[in-house]
Structures are given as C-alpha cells and as structure tokens.
C-alpha positions in Angstrom: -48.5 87.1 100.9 -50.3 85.9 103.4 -52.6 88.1 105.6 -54.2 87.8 109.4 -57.4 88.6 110.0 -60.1 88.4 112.9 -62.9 86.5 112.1 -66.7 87.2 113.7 -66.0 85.0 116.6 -62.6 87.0 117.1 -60.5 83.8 115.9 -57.4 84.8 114.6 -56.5 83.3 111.0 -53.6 83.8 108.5 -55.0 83.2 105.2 -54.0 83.4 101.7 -55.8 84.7 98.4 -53.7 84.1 95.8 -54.2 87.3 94.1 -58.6 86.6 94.3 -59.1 89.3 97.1 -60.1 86.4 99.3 -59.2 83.0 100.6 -62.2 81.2 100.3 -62.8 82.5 96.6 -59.5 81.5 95.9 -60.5 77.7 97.0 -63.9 77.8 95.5 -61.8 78.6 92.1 -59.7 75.6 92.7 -62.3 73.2 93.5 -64.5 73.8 90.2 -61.1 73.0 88.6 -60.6 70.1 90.6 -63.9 68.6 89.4 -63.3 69.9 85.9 -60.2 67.8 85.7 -62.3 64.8 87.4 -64.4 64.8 84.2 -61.3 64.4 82.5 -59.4 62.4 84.3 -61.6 59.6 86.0 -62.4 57.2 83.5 -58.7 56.6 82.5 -56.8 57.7 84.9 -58.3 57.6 88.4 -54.9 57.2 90.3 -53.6 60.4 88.3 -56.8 62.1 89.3 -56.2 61.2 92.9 -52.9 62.0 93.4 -53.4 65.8 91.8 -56.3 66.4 93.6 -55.5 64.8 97.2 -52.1 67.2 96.7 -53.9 70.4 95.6 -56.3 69.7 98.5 -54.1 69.4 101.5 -51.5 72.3 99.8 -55.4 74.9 99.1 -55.9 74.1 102.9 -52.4 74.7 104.1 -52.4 78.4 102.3 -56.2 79.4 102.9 -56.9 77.8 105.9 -60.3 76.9 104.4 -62.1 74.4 106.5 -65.0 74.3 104.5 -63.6 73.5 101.3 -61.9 70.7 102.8 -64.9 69.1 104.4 -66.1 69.8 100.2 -63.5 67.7 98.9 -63.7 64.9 101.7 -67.0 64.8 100.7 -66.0 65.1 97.1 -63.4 61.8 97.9 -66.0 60.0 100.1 -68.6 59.8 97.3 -65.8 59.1 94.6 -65.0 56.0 96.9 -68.6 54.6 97.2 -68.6 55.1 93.5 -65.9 53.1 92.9 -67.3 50.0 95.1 -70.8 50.1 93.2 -72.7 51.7 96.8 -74.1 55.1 94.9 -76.2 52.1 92.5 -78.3 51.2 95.6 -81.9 52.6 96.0 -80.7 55.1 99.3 -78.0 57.2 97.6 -80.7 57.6 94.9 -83.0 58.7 97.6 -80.4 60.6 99.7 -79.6 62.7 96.5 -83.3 63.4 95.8 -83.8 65.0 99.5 -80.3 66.4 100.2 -81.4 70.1 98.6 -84.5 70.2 101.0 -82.8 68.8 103.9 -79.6 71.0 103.9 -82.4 74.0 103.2 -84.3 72.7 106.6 -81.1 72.5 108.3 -79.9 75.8 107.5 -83.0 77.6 109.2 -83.1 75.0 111.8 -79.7 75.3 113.0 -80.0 79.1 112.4 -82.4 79.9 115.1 -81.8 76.6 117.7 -80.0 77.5 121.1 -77.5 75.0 121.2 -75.5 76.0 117.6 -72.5 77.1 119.1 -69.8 74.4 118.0 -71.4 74.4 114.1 -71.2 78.7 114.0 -67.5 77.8 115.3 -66.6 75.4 112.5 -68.3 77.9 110.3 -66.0 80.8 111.5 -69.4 82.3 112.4 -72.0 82.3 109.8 -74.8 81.3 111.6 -74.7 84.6 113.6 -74.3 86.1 110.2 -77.2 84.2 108.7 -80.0 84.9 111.6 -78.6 89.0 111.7 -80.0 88.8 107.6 -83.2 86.4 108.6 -84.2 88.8 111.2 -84.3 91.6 109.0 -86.6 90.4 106.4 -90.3 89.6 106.7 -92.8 87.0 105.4 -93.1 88.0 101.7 -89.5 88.9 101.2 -89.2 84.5 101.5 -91.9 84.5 98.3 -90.7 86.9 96.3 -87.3 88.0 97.0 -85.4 90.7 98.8 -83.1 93.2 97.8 -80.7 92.9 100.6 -78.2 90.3 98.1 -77.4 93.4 96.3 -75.3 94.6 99.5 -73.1 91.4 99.2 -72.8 87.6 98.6 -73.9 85.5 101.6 -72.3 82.3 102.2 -74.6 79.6 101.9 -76.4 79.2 98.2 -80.1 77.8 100.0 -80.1 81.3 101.9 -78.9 83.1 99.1 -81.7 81.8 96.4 -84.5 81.7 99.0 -83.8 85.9 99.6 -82.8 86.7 96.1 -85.2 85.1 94.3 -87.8 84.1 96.7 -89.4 80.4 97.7 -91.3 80.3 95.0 -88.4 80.1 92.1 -86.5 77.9 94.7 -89.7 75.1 94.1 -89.3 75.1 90.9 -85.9 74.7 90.5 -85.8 71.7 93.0 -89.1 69.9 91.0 -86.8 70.2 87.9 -83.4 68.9 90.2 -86.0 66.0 91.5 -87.3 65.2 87.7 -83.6 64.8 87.0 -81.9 62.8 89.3 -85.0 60.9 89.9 -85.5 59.7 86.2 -82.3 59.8 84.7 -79.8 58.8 88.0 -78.0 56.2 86.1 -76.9 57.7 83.3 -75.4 60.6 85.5 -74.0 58.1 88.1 -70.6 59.5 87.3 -71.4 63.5 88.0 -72.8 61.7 91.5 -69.5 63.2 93.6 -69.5 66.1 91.9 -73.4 66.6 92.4 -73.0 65.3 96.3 -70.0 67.7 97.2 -71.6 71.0 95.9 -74.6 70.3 97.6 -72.5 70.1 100.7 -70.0 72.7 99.7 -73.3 75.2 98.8 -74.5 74.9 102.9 -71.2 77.0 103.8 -70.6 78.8 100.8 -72.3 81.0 98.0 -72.0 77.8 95.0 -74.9 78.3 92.9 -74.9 82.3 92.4 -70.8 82.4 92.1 -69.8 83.9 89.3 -66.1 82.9 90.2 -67.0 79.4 90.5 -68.6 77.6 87.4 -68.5 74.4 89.1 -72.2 75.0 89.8 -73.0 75.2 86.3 -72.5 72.1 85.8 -75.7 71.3 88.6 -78.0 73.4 86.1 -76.4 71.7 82.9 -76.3 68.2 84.3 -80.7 69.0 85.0 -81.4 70.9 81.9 -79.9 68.3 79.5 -81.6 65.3 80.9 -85.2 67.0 81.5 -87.5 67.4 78.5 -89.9 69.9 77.8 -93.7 69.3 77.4 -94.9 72.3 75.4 -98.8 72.5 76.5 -101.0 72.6 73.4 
C-alpha cells in the first residue's frame, strides 16, 4: 500500500513502507543490505553487484520516494567508481575521509542556524526546522554530557543524535579512535572506503549510527575496533 502524507513544509508525498511503519526505515534496511552484498559481491563479481544494486536503487526510490537514500547510494556509486580507477589511493581522499565526520558535524550546526537554509531544509523535507526546534531547547551542558530528550524519539541525523544523547565529550573520543583508524590503517580498508564514505553522508540526513534497524553502521565501529590496538597503561 502506499500512503500520502504531508511533510513539515506541507509537501505532499505518497510513500511506501513495506510493512517497516516507515519509508525511510524501509530504505535504510535496504541500503545496509545493499552494502552487505557489496562485501560479497565486489571482488568477483562487480558487474553482478552493479546491476542488483543500481535496480534495487531506482525501484527503493520509485516506492519510498526517499531522496536521501538516493543521494546515499550516488554517493555509495561515486566512491565505488573512484575506487575502481585507483583515485581513493591518493593522499586527499585519505585526508577527506579523516575530516568528513567533523566537517558534516560543523555543517549540521552551521546550516542549522544560517538565514539562507531554505533550499537544503527543502531537499531535507524539513529537518533543519526540526533540528534547530531540538537545539533551542537544550542548554550548554546538555552538549557535554547528554540530554534526555532522544528518549522521546530518533532524530534524523546521527552527529545530532550522538552529540545530545551522549554528549561532546563521548563524540571526541569516538572520532580520535575513527581518526587512529583510517589514518593508520587506510590501505588495508581501501575496499570498505564506499561503504565508509556513503554512511558518513547518509548519517547527515538520517539516524545511521544509533539504528537499530540498520546494522550497516556496525560495520563503521567494527571496521575501527579491529584495526586499532589497545595500549594497556602500566
């Protein structure tokens, strides 16, 4: 079935959920399979892996009427490319990577209080309102240590949602451990690089990395916890 609904801008939108309760947790199920299958697929049998997943993309879209889990997987396909032509092995994609976390964080606050947001809220069906109605509820120590206000419901953008659930503080540390990793051990997970690009991307507009229905974000806190190596302090 396929239902209409008015989003926060009052833009009208027929959307389907599959069964999940809602359209974008529908396509955040599908894309964790689409990059579990990449794993399988990509070594051998990159033109199989292309076909399935260009196919499932267009057909998710078409249903859900998703716009940011397309702009994931173009992401997802654009990465894949420079991949395959040897660009993610020069020194700025290893530097873009390193920075992207901290950047898209900036971004999110910066774009969430500047005047002239309008056409990104739009292609975000209205977050940003969403975003700076929770930001001006919450005061300076709720960003160190947390806030409650998560347990009312998810909010769609993973930087957001760790800075007020668990506070700045635990935020740090997980991006010094992300940094260690990709900074020390990039080539041997030059493979996960599209994977690791697109959720970054795909986490700005949506709740990645605190979704239990997606376990494509595992794979982030696996990929940095199997490279990084613990100093136990004597």
């Amino acid at each position: 079935m396929r239902e209409c609904y008015v989003t926060q801008l009052g833009e009208l939108r027929y959307r389907s959920d599959f069964g999940f309760g809602q359209s974008n947790r529908f396509s955040l199920y599908v894309y964790g399979v689409l990059m579990y299958l990449y794993i399988v697929l990509h070594r051998k049998k990159d033109f199989l892996f292309l076909l399935i997943a260009t196919y499932v993309t267009l057909t998710v879209y078409i249903y859900t009427d998703s716009k940011t889990f397309l702009a994931a997987m173009v992401c997802f396909f654009t990465f894949y490319i420079f991949l395959k032509i040897n660009l993610l092995t020069k020194p700025f994609f290893r530097f873009l990577l390193l920075v992207t976390p901290a950047l898209l964080i900036a971004l999110t606050w910066y774009l969430c209080y500047f005047e002239y947001y309008e056409i990104v809220n739009v292609f975000l069906s209205g977050r940003l309102s969403f975003f700076r109605s929770v930001l001006d509820r919450i005061s300076w120590i709720h960003y160190l240590i947390g806030t409650e206000l998560m347990s009312e419901g998810l909010l769609d953008s993973s930087y957001l949602h760790l800075v007020l659930d668990f506070g700045i503080l635990f935020v740090l540390v997980s991006y010094y451990l992300y940094y260690k990793c990709i900074k020390f051990h990039y080539d041997e997970i030059l493979g996960y690089m599209p994977i690791v690009f697109s959720v970054l991307f795909y986490g700005f507009s949506e709740s990645l990395f605190v979704h239990l229905a997606n376990a494509t974000s595992l794979m982030i806190w696996i990929i940095m916890f199997s490279y990084i190596k613990v100093k136990w302090i004597k």
